[in-house]
Backbone as CSV, one residue per row, in Angstrom:
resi,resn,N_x,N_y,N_z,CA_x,CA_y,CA_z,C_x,C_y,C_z
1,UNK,17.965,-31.426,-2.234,17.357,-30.114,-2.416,18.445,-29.035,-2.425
2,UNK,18.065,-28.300,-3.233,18.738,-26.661,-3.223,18.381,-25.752,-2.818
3,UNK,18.765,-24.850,-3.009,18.410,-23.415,-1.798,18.546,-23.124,-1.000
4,UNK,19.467,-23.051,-0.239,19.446,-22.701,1.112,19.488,-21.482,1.965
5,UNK,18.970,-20.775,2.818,18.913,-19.275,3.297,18.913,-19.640,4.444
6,UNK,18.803,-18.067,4.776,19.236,-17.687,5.677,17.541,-16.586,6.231
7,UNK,17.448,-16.166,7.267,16.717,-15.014,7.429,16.836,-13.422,6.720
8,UNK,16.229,-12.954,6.713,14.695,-13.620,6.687,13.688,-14.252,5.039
9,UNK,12.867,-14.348,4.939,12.888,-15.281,3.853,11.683,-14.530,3.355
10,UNK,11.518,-14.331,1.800,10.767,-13.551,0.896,9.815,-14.123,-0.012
11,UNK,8.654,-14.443,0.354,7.694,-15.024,-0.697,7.440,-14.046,-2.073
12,UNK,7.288,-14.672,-2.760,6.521,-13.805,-3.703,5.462,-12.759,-4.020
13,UNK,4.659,-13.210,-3.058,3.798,-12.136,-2.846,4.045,-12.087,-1.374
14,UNK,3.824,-10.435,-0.606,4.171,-10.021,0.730,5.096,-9.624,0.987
15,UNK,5.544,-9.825,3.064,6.599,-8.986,3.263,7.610,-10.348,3.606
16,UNK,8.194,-9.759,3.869,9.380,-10.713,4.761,8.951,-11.296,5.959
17,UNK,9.064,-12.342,5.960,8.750,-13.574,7.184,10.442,-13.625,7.956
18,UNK,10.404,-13.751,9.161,11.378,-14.388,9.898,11.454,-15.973,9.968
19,UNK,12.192,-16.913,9.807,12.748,-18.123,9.779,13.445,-18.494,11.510
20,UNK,13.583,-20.021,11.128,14.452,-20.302,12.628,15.036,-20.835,12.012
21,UNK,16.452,-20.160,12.070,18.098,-20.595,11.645,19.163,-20.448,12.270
22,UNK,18.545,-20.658,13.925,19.151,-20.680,14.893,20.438,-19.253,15.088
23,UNK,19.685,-18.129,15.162,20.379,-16.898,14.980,21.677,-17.083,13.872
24,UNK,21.306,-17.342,12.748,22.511,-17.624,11.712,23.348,-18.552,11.392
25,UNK,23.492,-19.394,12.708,24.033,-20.671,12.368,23.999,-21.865,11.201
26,UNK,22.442,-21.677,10.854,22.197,-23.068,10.118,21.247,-22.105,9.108
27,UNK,20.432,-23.504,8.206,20.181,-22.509,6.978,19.068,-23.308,6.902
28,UNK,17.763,-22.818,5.956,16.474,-23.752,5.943,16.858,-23.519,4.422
29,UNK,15.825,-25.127,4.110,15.611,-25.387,2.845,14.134,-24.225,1.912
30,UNK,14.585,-23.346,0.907,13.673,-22.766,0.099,12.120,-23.193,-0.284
31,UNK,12.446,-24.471,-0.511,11.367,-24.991,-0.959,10.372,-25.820,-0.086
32,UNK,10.986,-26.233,1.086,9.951,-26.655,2.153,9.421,-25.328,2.580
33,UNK,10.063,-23.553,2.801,9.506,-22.161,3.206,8.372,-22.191,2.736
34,UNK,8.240,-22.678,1.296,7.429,-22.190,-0.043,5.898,-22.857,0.396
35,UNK,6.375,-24.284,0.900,4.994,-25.257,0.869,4.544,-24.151,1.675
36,UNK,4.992,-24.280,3.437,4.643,-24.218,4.890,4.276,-22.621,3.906
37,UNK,4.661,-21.995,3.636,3.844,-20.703,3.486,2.506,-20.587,2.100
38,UNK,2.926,-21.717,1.397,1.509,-21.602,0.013,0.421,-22.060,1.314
39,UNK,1.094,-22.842,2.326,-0.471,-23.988,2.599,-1.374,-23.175,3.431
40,UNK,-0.459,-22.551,4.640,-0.823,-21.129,5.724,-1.773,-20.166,4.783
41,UNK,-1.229,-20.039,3.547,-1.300,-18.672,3.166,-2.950,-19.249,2.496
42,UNK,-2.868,-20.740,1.703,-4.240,-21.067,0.836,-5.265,-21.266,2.256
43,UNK,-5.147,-21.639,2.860,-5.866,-22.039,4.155,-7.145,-21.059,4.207
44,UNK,-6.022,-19.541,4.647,-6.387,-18.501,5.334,-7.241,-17.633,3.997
45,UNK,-7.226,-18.396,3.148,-7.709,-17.327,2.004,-9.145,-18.466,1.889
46,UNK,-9.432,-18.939,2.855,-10.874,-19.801,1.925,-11.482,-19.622,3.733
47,UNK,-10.942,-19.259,5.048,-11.350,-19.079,6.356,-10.430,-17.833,6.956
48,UNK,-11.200,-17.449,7.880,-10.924,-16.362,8.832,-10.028,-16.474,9.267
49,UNK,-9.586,-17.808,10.027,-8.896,-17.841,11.156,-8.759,-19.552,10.790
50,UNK,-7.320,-19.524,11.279,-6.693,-21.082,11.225,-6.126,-21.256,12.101
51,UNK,-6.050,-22.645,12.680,-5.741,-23.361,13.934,-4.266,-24.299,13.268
52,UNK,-2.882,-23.669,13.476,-2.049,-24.491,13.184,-1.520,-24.740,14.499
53,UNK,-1.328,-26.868,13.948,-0.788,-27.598,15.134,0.499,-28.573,14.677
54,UNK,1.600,-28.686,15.340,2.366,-29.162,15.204,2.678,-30.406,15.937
55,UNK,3.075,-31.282,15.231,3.319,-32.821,15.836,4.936,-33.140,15.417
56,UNK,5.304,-34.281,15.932,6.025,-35.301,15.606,6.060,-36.509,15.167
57,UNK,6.200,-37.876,14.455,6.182,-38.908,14.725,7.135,-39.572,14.422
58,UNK,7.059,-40.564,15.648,9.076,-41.232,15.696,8.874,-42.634,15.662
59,UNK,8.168,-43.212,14.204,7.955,-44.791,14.308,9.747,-45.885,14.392
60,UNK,8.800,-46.589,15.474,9.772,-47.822,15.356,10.326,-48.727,15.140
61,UNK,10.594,-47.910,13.324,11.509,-49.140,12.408,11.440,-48.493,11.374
62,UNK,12.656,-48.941,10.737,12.830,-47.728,9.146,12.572,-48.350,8.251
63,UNK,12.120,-47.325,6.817,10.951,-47.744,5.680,12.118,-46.609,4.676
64,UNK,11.943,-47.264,3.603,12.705,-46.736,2.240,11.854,-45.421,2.200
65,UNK,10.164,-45.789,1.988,9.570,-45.112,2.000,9.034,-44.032,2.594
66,UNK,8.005,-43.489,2.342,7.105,-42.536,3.345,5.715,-43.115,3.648
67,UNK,5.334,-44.431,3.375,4.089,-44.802,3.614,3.495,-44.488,5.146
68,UNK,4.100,-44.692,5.784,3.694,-44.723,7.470,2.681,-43.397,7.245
69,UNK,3.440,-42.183,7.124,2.739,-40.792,7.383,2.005,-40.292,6.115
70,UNK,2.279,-41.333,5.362,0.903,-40.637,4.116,-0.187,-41.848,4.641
71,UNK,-0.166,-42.791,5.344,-1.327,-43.635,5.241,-2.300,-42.860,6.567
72,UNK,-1.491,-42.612,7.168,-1.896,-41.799,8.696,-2.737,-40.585,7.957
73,UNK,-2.192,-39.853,7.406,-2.610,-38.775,6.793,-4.113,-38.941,6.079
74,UNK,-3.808,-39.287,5.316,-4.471,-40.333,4.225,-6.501,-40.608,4.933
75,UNK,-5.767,-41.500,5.965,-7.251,-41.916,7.042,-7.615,-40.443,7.675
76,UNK,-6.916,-39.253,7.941,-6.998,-38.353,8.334,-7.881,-37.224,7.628
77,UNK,-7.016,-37.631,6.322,-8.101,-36.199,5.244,-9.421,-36.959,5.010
78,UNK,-9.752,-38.112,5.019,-10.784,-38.670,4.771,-11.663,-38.160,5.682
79,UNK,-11.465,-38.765,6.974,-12.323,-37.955,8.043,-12.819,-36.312,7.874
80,UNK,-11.571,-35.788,7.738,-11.685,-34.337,7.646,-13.041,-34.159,6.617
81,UNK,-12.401,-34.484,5.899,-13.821,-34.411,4.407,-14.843,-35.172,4.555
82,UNK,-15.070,-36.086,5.783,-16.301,-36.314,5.347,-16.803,-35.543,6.877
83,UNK,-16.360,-34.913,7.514,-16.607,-34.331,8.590,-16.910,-32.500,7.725
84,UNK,-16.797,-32.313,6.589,-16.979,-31.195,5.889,-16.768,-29.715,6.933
85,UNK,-15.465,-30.245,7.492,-15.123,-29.177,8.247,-13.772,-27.820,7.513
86,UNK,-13.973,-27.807,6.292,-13.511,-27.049,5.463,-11.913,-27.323,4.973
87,UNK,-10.843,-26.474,4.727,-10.144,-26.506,3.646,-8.916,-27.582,4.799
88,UNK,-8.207,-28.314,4.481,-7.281,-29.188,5.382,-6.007,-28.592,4.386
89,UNK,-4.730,-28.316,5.061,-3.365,-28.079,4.676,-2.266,-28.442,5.829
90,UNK,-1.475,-29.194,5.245,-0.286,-30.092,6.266,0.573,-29.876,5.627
91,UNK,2.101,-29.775,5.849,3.422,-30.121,5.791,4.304,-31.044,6.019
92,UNK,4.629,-32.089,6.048,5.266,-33.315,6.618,6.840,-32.763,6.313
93,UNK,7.594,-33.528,6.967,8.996,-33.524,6.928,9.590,-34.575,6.812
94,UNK,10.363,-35.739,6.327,11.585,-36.528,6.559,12.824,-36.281,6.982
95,UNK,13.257,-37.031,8.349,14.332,-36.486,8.752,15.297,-37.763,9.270
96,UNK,16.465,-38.022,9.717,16.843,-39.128,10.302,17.829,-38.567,10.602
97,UNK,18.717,-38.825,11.704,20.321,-38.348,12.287,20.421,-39.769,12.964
98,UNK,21.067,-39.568,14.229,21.845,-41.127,14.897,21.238,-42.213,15.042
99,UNK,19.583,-42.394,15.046,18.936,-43.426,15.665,18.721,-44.570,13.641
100,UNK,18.554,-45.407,13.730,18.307,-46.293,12.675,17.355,-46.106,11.987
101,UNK,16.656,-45.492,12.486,15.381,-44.983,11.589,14.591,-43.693,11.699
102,UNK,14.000,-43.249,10.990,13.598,-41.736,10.545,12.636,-41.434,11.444
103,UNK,12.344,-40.141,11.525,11.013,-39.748,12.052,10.557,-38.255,11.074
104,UNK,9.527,-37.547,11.644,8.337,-37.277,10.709,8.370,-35.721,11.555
105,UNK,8.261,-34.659,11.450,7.894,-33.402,11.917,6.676,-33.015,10.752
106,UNK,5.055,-32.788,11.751,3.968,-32.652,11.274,2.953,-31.136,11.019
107,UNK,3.169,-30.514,10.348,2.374,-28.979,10.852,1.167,-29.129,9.831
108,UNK,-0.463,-29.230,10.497,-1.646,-28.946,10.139,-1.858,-27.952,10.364
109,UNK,-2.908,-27.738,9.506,-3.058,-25.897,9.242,-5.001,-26.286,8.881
110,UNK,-5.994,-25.908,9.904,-7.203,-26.527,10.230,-8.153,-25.487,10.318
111,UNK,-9.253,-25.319,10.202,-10.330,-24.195,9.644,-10.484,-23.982,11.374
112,UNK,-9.859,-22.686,11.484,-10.148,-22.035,13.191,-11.431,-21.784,13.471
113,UNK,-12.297,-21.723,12.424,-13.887,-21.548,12.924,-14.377,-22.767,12.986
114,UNK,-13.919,-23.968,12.920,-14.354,-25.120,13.477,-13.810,-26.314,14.531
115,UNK,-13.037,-25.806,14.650,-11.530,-26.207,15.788,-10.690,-24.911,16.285
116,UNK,-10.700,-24.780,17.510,-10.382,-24.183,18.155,-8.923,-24.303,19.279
117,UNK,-8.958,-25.306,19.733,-8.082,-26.126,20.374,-7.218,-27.421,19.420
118,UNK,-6.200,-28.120,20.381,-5.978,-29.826,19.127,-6.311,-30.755,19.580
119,UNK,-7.228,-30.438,20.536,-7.753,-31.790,21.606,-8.119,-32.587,20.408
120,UNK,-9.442,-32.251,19.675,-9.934,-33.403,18.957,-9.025,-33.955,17.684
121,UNK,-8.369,-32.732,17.487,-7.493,-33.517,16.234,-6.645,-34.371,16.627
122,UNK,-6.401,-33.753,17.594,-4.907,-35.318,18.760,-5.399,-36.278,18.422
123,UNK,-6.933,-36.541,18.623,-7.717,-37.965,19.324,-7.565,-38.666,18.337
124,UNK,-7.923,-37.668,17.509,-8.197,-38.550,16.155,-7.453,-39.546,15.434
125,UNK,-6.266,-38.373,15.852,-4.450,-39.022,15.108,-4.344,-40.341,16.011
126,UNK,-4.901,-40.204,17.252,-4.278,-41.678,18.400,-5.250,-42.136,17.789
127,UNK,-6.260,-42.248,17.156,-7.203,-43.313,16.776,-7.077,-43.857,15.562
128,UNK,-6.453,-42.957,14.717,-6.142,-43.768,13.296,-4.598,-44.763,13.644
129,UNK,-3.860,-43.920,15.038,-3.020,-44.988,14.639,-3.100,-46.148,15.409
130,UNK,-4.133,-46.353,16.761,-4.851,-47.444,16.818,-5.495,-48.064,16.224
131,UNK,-5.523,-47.781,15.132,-6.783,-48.613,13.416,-5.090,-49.059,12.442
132,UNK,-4.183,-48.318,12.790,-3.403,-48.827,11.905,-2.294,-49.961,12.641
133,UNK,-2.619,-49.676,13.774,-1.668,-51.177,15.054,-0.003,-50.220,15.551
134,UNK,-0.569,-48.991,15.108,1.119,-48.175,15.713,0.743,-47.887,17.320
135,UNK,1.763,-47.757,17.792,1.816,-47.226,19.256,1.084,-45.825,19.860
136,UNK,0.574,-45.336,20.082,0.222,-43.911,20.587,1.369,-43.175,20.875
137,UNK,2.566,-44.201,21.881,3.679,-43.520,21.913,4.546,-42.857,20.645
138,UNK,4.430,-43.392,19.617,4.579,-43.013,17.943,4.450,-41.813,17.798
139,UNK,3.258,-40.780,18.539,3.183,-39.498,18.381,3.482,-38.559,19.190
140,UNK,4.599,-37.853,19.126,5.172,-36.957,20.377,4.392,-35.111,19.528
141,UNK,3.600,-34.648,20.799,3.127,-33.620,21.130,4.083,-32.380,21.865
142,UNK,4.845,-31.790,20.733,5.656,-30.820,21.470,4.894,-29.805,22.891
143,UNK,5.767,-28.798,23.336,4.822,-28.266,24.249,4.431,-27.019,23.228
144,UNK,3.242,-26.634,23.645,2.639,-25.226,23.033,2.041,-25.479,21.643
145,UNK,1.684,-26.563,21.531,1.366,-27.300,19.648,0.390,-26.851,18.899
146,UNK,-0.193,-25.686,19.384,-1.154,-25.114,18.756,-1.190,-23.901,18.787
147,UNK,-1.588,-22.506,17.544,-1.591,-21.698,17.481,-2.388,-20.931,16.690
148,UNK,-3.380,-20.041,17.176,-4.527,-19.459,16.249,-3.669,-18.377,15.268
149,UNK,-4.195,-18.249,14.278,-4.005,-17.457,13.320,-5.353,-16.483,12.628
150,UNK,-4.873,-15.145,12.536,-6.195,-14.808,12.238,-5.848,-13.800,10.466
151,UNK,-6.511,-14.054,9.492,-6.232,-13.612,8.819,-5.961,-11.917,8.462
152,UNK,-4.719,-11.626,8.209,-4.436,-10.322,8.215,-3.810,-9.971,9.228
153,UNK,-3.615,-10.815,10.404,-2.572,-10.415,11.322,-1.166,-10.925,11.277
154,UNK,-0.117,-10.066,11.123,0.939,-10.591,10.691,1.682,-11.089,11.460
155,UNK,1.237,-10.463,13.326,2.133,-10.697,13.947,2.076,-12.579,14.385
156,UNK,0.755,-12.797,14.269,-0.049,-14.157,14.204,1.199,-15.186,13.406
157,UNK,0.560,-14.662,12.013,1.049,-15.294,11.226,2.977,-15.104,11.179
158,UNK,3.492,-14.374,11.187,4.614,-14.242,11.424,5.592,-15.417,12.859
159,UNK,4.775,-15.511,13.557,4.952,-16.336,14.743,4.723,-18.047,14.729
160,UNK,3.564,-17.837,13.830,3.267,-19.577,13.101,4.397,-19.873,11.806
161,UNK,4.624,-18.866,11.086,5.348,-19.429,10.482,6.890,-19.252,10.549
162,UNK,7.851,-18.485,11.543,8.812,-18.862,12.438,8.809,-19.926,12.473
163,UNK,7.854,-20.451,13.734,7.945,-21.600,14.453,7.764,-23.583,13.554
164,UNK,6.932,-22.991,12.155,6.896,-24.232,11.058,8.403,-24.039,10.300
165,UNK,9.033,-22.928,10.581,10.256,-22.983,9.519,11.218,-24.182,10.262
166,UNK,10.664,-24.683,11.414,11.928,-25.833,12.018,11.941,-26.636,10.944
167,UNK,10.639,-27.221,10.283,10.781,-28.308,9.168,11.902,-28.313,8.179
168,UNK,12.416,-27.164,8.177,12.617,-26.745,6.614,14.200,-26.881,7.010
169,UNK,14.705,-26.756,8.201,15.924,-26.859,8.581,16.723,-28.272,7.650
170,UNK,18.049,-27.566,7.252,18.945,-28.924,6.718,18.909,-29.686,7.094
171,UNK,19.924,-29.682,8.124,20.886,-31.096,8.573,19.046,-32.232,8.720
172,UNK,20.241,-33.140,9.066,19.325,-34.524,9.257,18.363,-34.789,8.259
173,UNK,18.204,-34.351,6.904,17.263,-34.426,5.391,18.214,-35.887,4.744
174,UNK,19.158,-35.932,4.538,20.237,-36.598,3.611,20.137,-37.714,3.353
175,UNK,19.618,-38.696,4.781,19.979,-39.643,4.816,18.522,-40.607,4.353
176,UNK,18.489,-41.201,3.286,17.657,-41.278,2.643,17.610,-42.116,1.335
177,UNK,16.734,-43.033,1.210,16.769,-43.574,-0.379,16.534,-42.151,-1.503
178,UNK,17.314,-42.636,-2.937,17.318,-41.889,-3.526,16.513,-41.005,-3.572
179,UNK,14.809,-41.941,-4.105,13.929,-41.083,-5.031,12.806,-41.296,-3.733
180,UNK,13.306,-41.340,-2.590,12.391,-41.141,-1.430,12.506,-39.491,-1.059
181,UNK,11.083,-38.708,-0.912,10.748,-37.199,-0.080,11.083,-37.032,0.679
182,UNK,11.952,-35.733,0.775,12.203,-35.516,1.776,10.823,-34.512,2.043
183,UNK,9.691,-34.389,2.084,8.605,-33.341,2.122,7.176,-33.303,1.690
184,UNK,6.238,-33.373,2.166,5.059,-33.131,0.903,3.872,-32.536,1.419
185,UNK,3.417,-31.767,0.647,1.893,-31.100,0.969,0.715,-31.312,0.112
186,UNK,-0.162,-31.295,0.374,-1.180,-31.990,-0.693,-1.549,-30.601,-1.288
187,UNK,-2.419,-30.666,-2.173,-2.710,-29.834,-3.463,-4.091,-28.491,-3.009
188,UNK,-4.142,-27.741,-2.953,-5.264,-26.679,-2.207,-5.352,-25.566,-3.301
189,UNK,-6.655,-25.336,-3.850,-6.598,-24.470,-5.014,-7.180,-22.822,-3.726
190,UNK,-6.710,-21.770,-3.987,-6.738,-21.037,-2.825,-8.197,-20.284,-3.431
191,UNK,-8.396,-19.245,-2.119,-10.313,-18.233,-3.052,-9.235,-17.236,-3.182
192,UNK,-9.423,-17.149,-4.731,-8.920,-16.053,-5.315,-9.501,-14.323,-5.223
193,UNK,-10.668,-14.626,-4.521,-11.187,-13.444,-3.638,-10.882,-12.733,-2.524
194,UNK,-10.614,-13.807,-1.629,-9.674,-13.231,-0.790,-8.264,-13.393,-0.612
195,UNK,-7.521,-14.138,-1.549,-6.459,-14.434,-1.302,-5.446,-13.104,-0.954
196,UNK,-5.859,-11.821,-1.638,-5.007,-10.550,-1.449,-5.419,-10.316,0.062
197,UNK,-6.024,-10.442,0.682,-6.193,-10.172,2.103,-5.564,-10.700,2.774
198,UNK,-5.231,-11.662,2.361,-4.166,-12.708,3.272,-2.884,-12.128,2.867
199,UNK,-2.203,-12.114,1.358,-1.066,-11.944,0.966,-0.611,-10.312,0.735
200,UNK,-1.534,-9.476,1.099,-0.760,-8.136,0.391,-1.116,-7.235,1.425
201,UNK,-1.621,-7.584,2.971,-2.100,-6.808,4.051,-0.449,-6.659,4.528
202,UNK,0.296,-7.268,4.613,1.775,-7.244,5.054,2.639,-6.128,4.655
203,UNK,3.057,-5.868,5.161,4.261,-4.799,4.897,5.662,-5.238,5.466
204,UNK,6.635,-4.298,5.044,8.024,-4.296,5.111,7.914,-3.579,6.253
205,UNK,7.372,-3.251,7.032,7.256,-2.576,8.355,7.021,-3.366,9.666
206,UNK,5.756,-4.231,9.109,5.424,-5.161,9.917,6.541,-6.212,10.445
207,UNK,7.339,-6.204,9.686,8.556,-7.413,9.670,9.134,-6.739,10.476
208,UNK,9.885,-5.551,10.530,10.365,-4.453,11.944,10.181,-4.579,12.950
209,UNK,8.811,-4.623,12.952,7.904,-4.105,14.099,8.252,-5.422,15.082
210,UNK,7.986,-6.589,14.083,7.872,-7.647,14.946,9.386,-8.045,15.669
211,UNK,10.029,-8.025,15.043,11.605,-8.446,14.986,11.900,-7.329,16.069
212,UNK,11.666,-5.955,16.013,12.099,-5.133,17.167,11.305,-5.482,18.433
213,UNK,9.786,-6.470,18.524,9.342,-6.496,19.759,9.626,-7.530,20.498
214,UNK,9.987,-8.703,19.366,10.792,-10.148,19.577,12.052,-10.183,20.508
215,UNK,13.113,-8.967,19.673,14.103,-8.716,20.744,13.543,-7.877,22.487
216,UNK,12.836,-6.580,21.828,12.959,-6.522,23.177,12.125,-7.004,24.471
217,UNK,11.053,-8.155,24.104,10.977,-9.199,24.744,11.859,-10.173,25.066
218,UNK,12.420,-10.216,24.440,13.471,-11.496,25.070,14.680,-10.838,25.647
219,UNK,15.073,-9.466,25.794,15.717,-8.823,26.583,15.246,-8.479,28.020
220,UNK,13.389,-8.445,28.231,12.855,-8.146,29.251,13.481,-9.803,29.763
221,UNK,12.985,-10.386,28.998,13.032,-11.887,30.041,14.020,-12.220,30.627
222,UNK,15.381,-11.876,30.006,16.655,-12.270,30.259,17.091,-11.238,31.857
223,UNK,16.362,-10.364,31.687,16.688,-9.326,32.963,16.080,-9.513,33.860
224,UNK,14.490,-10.654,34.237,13.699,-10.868,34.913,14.465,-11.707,35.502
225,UNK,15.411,-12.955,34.353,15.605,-14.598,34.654,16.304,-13.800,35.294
226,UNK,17.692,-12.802,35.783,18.633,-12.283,36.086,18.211,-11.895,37.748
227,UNK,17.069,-11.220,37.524,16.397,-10.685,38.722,15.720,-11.971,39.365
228,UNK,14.983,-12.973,38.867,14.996,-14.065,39.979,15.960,-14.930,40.576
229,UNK,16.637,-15.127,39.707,18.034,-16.053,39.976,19.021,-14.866,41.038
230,UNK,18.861,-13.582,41.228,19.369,-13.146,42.136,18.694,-13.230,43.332
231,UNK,17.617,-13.134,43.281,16.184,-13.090,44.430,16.874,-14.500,44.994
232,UNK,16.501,-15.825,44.111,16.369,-17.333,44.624,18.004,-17.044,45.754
233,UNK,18.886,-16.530,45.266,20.071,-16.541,45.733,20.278,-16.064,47.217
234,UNK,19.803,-14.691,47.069,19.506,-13.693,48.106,18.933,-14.760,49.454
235,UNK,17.868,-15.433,48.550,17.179,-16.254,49.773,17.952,-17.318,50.554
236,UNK,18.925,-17.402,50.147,19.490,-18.871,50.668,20.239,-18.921,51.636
């Protein structure tokens, strides 16, 4: 893949999104930005509010292919659809660094007026991959793996899609059969009715706003960690 950037990153339609590129260090791939933001963005244009959850999976043993996480998937959208719980949008990743075989970074993007939490979607995932003979241990649940989104809020959405830009990160993509993905999202035709509500409520302001409250939150915290770690000290 080509493209590589830097923060912050510019869709076509809207404002500027913030990325994680590890304060400048490293660079995300263009075209994984593009999915993780068409899929967020088609989601939110056919429901109110979306429930994105993020997974991992670290199977144990390497495949040329990508079958493992499209078959998982696969048993997944089926359910979804016949559970007619509205529009389904995912991101997958391929990745591999020191260990012999690859693993999978997962972001679903799920109709928030019918899921609320990822309890049941978890279950589900441990149950297809008990139907498929994989481990449960197979699926690692970062902490905080879920996040409501409400359409038209940027600071929402700005924060979900930060936190999906990890996918999109370089390193560890490379290693790989040729004409094997590094990526894929399935196909979502968006409501062209509301889709401007989703995509053109944003401003070049909003991106400010957030980025100036980002820092000076994480300046409060750093002066708190400062102020307990003197307290814990004091005490001793």
């Amino acid at each position: 893949m080509k493209h590589r950037i830097q923060n912050p990153f510019k869709p076509l339609a809207g404002a500027y999104l913030p990325i994680n590129d590890t304060n400048g260090k490293n660079f995300c791939y263009s075209r994984i930005l593009e999915a993780i933001y068409y899929q967020l963005t088609a989601v939110l244009s056919h429901h109110s509010q979306v429930l994105a959850i993020r997974y991992d999976l670290h199977p144990k043993r390497h495949t040329k292919d990508n079958r493992i996480i499209r078959d998982i998937l696969d048993k997944f959208s089926r359910w979804h659809k016949a559970g007619k719980f509205g529009k389904l949008g995912y991101v997958w990743v391929r990745e591999q660094h020191a260990k012999p075989y690859q693993h999978y970074h997962l972001i679903v993007f799920i109709n928030g007026n019918q899921f609320q939490k990822a309890h049941t979607i978890t279950n589900k995932i441990y149950s297809i991959l008990d139907n498929l003979g994989m481990a449960r241990t197979t699926l690692h649940i970062p902490e905080n793996c879920y996040q409501m989104v409400q359409r038209g809020d940027y600071d929402n959405f700005a924060g979900v899609f930060e936190r999906a830009s990890y996918l999109a990160k370089t390193n560890t993509k490379d290693r790989k059969a040729k004409y094997t993905r590094d990526f894929s999202q399935p196909k979502i035709k968006p409501n062209t009715e509301k889709l401007p509500l989703v995509e053109q409520t944003f401003t070049a302001q909003n991106y400010q706003d957030f980025i100036k409250n980002r820092t000076i939150s994480k300046n409060t915290q750093a002066i708190l960690d400062k102020i307990h770690a003197r307290t814990h000290t004091d005490d001793r």
